[in-house]
DRENFILO-113476 format. One record per atom (N, C-alpha, C, O): x, y, z. Coordinates in pm, whole numbers, padded with zeros to 5 digits, always signed. Each point is the difference from the previous one (the first is absolute). Layout:
<sites>
XYZ/...
</sites>
This chain:
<sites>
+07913+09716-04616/+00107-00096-00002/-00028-00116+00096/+00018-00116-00040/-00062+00142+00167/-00016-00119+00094/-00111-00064-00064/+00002-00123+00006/-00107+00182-00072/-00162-00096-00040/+00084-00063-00106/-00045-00114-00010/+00160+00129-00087/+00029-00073-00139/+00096-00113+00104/-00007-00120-00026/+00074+00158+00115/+00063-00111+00060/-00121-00127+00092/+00025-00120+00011/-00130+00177+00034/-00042-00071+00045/-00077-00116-00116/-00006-00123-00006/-00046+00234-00074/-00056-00062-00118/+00053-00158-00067/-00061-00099-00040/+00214+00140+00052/+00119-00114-00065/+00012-00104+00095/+00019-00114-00041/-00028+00140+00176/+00036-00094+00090/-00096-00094-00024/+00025-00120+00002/-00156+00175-00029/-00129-00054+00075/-00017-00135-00170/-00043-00113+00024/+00078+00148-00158/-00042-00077-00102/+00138-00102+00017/-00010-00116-00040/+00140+00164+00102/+00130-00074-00019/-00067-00134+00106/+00011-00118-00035/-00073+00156+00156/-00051-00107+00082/-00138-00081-00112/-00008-00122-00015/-00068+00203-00039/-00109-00068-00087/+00093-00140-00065/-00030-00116+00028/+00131+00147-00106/+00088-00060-00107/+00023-00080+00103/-00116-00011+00038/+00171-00047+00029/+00079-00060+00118/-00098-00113+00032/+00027-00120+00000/-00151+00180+00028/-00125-00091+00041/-00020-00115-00092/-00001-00123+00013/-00022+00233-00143/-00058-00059-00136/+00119-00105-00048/-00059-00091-00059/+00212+00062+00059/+00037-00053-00039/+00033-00089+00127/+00098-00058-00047/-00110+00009+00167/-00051-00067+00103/-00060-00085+00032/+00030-00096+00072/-00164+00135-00145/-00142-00071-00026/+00041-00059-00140/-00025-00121-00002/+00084+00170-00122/+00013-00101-00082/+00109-00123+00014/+00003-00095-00078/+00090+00112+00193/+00110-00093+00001/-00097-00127+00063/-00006-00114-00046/-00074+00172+00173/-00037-00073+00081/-00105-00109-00083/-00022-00109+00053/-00034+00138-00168/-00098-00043-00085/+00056-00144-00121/-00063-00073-00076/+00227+00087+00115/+00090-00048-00133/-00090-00140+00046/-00037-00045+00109/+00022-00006-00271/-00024-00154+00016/+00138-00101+00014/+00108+00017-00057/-00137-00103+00131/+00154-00114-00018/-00050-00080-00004/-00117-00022+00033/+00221-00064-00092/-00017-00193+00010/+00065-00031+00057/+00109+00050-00028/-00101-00176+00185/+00037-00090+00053/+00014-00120-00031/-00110-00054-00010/+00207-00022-00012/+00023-00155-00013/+00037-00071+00124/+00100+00029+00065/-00192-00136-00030/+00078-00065+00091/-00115-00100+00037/-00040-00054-00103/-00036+00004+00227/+00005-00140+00053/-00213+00088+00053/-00013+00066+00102/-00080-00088-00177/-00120+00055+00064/-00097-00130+00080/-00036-00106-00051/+00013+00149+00172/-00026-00071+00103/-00046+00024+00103/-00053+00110-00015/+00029-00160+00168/-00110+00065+00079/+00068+00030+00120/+00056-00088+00066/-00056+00194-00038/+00096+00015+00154/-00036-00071+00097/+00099-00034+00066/-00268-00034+00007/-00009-00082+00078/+00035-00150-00045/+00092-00054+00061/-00136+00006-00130/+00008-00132-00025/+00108-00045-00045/+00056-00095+00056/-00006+00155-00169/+00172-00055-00039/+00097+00015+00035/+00089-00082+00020/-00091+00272+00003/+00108+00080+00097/-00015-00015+00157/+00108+00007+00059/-00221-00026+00024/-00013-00019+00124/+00048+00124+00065/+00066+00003+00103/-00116+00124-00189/+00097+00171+00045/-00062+00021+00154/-00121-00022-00003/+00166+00058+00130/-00033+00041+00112/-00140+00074-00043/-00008+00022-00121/-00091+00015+00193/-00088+00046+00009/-00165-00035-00110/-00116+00015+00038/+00151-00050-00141/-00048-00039-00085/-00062-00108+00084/+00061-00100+00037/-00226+00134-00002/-00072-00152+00020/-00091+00013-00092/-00113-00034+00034/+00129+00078-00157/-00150-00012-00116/+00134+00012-00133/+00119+00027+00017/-00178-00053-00122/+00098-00032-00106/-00005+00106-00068/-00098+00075+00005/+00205-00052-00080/+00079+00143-00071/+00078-00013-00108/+00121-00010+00021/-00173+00005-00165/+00112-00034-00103/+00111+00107-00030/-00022+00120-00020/+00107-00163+00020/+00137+00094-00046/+00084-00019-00072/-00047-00109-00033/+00143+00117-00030/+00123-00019-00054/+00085+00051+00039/+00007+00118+00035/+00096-00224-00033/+00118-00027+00076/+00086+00038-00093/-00018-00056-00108/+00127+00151+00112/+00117+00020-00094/+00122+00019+00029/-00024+00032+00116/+00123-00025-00122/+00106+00018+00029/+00072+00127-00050/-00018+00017-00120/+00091+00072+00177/+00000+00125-00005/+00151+00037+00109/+00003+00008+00123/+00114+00009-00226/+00138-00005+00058/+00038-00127+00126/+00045+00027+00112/-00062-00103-00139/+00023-00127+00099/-00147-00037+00049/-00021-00121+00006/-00084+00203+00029/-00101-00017+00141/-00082-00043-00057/+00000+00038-00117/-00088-00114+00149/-00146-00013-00024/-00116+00083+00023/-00043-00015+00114/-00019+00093-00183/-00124+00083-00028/-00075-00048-00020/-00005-00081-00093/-00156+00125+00228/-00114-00036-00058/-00054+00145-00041/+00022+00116+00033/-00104-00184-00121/-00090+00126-00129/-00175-00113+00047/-00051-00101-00048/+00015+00205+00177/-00142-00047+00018/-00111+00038-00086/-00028+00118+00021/-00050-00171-00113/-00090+00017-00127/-00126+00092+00056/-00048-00049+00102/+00011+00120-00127/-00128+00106+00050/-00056-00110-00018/+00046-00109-00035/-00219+00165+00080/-00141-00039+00053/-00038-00125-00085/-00025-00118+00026/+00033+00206-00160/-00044-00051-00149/+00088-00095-00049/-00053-00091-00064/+00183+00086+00077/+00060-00128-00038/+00032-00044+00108/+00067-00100-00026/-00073+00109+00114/-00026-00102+00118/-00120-00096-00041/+00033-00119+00008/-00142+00137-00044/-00090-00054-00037/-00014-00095-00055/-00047-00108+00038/+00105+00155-00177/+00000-00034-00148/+00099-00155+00003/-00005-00100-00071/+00057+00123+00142/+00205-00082-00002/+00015-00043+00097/+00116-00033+00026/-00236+00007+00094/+00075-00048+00114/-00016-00195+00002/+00064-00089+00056/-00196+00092-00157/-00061-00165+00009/+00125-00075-00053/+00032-00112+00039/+00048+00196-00146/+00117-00115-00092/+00159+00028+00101/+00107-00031-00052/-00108+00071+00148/+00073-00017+00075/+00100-00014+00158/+00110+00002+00056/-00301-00021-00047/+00005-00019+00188/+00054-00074+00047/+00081+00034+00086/-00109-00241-00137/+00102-00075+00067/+00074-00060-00111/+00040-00116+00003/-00023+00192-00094/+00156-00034-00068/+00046+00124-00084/-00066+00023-00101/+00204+00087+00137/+00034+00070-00078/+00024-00011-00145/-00021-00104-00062/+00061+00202+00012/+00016-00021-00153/+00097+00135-00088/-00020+00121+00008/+00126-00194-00087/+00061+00150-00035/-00078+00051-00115/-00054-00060-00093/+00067+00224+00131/-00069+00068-00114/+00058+00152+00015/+00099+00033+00065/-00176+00041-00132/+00017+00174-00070/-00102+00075+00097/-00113-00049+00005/+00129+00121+00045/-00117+00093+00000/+00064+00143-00010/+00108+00046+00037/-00234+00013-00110/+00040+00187-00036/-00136+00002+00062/-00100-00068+00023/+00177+00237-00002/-00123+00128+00077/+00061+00079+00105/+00118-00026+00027/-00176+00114+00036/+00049+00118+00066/+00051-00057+00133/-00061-00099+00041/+00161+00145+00031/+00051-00018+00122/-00037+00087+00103/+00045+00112-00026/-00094-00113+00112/+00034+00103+00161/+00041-00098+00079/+00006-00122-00013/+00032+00232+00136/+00064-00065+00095/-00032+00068+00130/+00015+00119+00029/-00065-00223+00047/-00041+00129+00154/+00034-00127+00101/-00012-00121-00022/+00053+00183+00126/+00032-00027+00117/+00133-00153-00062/-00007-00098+00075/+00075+00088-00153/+00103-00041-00060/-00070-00159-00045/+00072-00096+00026/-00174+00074-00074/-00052-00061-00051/-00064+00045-00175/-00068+00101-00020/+00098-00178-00064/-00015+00023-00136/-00102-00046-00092/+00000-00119-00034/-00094+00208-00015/-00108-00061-00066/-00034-00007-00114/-00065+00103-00021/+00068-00151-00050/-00010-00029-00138/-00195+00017-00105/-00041-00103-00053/-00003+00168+00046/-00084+00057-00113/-00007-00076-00120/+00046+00050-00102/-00112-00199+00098/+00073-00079-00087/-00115+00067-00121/-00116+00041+00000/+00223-00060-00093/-00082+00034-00157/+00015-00103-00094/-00062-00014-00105/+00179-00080+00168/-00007-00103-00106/+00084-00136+00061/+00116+00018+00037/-00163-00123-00030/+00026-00136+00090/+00020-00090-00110/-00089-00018-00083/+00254-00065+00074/+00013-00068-00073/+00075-00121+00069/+00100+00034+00062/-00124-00147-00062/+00081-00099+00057/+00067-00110-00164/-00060-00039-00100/+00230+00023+00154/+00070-00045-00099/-00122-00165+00002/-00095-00047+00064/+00165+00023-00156/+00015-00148-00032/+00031-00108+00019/-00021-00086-00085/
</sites>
């Protein structure tokens, strides 16, 4: 009886993990203002340039800092002049800063 209880505990935590790791994986789309935290935003600490998107999110302004790769890709069309656009792809968040996994970069019209 205790090995079938432990047994249950141990896959109920597996399940827990596994659906965890898929929340953490969800793709989203952001709308809002993509641009460079040193040069346009002038963000404290920032002395080298950082594309992000700016969104708005219950009153506040949110930055969504673009990983390595779209940092790259997206930073030449909007270092010294922002631009509104879309971006989708995965989110984390560490030390209360938010990073964006871009999979797809679209600026309006």
């Amino acid at each position: 009886m205790k090995m079938a209880r432990t047994t249950l505990l141990g896959l109920a935590l597996v399940f827990a993990l596994v659906a965890a790791v898929q929340a953490a994986d969800k793709e989203v789309t952001v709308k809002g203002t993509i641009t460079c935290a040193k040069c346009d935003l002038k963000l404290d600490g920032y002395t080298k340039c950082a594309t992000l998107i700016q969104v708005e999110e219950d009153g506040k302004k949110v930055n969504y800092f673009f990983d390595a790769a779209g940092d790259k890709k997206e930073h030449k069309n909007v270092c010294q002049a922002s631009k509104k656009g879309t971006v989708t792809g995965t989110v984390a968040e560490k030390d209360g800063k938010k990073t964006i996994t871009v999979t797809k970069c679209v600026y309006d019209k």
